[in-house]
Backbone bond lengths (Angstrom), bond angles and torsions (degrees), N, CA, C in turn:
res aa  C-N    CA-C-N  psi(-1)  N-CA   C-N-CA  omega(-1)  CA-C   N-CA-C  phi
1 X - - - 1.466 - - 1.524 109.37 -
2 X 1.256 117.03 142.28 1.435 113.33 -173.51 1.643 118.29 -104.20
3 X 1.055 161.88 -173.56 1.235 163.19 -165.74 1.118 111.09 -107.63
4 X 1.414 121.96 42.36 1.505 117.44 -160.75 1.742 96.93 -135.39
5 X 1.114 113.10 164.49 1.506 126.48 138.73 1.417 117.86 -150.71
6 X 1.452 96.56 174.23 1.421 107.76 -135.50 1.800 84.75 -106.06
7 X 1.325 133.97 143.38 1.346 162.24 -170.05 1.386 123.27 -137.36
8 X 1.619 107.26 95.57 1.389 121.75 -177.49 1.862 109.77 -98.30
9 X 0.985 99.24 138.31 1.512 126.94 -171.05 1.857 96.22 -108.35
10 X 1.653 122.13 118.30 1.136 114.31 152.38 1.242 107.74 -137.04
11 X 2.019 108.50 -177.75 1.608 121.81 -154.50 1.364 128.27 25.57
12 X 1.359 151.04 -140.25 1.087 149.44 -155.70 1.921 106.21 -65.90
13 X 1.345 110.83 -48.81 1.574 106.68 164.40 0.892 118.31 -33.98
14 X 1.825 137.93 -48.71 1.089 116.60 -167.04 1.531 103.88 -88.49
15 X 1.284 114.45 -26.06 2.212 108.46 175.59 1.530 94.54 -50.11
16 X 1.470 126.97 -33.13 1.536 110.36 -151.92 1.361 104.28 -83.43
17 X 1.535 114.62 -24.51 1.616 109.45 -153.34 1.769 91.47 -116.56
18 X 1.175 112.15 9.82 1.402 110.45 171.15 1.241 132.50 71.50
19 X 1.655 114.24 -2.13 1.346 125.59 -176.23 1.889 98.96 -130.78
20 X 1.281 96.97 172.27 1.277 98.04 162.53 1.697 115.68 -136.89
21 X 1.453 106.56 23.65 1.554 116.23 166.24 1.727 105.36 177.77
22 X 1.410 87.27 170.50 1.842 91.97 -168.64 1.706 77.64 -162.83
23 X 1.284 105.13 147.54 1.783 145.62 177.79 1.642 78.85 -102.30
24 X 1.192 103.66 131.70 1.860 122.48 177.57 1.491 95.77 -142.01
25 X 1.605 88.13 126.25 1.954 103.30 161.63 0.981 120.46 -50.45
26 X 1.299 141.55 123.30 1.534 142.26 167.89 1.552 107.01 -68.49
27 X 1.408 147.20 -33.15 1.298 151.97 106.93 1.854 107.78 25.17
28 X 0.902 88.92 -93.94 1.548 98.24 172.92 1.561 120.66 -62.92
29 X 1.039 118.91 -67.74 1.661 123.02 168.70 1.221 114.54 -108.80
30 X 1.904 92.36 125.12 1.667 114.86 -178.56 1.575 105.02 -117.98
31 X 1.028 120.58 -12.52 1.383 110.94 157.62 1.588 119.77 -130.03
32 X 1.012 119.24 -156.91 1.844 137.83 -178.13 1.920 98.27 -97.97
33 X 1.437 134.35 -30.91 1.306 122.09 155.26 1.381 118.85 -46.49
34 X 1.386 108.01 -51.14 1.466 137.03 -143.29 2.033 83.74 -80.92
35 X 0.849 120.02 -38.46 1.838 133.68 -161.14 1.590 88.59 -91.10
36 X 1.169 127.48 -41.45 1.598 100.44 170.39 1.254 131.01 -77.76
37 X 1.236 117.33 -22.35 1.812 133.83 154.72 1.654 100.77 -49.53
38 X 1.390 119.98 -60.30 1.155 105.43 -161.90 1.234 139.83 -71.88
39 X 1.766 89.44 -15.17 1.587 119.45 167.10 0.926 126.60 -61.57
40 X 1.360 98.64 -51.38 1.965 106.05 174.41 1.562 111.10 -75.11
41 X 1.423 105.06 3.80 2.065 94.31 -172.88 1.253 90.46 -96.47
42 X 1.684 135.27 -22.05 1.114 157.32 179.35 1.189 125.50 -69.46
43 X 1.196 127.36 -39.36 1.501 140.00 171.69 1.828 112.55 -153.81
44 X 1.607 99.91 69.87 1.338 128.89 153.48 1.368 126.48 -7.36
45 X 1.679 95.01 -51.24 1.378 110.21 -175.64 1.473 135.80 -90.78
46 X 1.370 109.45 -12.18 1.433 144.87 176.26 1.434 110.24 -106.88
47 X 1.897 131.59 23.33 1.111 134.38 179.13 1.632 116.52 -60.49
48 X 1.204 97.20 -29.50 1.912 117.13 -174.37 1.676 78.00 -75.22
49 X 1.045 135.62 -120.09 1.243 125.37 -149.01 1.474 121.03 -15.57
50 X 1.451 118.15 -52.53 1.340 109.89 -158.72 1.740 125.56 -95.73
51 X 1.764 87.84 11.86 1.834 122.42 174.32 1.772 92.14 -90.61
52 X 1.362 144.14 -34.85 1.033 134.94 171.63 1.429 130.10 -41.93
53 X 1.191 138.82 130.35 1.666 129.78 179.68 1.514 88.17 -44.30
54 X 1.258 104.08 132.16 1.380 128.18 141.84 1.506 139.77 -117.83
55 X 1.436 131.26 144.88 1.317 117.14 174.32 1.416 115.98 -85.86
56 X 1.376 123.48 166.64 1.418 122.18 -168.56 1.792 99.61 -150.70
57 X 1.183 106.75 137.78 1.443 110.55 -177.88 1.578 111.42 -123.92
58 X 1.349 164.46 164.47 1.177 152.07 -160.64 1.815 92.20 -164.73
59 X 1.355 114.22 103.02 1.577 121.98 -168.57 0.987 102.02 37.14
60 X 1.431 129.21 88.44 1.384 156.34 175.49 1.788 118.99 17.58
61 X 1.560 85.29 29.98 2.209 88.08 174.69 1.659 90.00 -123.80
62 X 1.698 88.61 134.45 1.948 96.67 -172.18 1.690 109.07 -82.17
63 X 1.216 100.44 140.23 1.973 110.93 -161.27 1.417 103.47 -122.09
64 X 1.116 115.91 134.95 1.244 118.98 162.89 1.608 116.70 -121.73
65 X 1.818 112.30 155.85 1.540 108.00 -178.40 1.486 100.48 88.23
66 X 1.726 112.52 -167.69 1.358 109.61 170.16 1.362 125.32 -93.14
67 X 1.196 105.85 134.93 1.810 107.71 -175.19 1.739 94.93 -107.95
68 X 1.263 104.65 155.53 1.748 107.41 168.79 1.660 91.41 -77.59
69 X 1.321 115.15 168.40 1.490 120.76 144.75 1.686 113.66 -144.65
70 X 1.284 101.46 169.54 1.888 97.51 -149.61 1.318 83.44 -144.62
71 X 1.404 132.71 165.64 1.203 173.34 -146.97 1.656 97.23 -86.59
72 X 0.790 124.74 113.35 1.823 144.88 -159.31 1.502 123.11 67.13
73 X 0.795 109.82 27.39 1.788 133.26 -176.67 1.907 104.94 -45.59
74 X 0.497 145.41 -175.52 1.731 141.90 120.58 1.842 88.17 -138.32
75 X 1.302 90.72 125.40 1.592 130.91 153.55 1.629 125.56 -76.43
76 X 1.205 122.64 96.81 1.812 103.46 153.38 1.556 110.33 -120.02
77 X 1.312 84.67 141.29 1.771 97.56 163.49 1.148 93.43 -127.27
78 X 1.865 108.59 153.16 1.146 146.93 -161.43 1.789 122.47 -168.73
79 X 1.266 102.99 132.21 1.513 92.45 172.95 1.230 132.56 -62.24
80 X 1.582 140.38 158.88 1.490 122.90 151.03 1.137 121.57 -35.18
81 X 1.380 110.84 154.14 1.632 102.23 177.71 1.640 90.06 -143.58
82 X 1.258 102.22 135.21 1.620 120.56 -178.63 1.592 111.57 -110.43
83 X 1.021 125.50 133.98 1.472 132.76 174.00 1.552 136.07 -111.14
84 X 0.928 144.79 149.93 1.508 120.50 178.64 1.782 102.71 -144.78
């Protein structure tokens, strides 16, 4: 097993940040606080997007606040999405 987890990007987040996943050091980020710092130290230029409320899911159950995350994780963040 490697020291990584896995970070999914969907709808407009992922057009903005150009990917639609990234392998993240567990080393560096141990929680979902810790993963929005690293995001923005990561893509500087896309800070406005990733300062927006976002949702966050941690193996597909939705979390709010700080969660730890550990080494085979799957991550998504995603915006709200409103419907009418």
């Amino acid at each position: 097993m490697t020291d990584t987890f896995k970070l999914k990007f969907f709808a407009r987040l992922k057009d903005e940040l150009g990917t639609a996943e990234l392998d993240v050091p567990t080393q560096q980020v141990t929680d979902t606080d810790a993963l929005k710092t690293w995001l923005c130290e990561r893509f500087p230029e896309r800070q406005a997007a990733l300062q927006r409320p976002l949702l966050t899911a941690v193996n597909h159950d939705m979390v709010n606040g700080t969660t730890r995350l550990k080494a085979g994780d799957e991550v998504a963040l995603f915006p709200p999405v409103t419907g009418g």
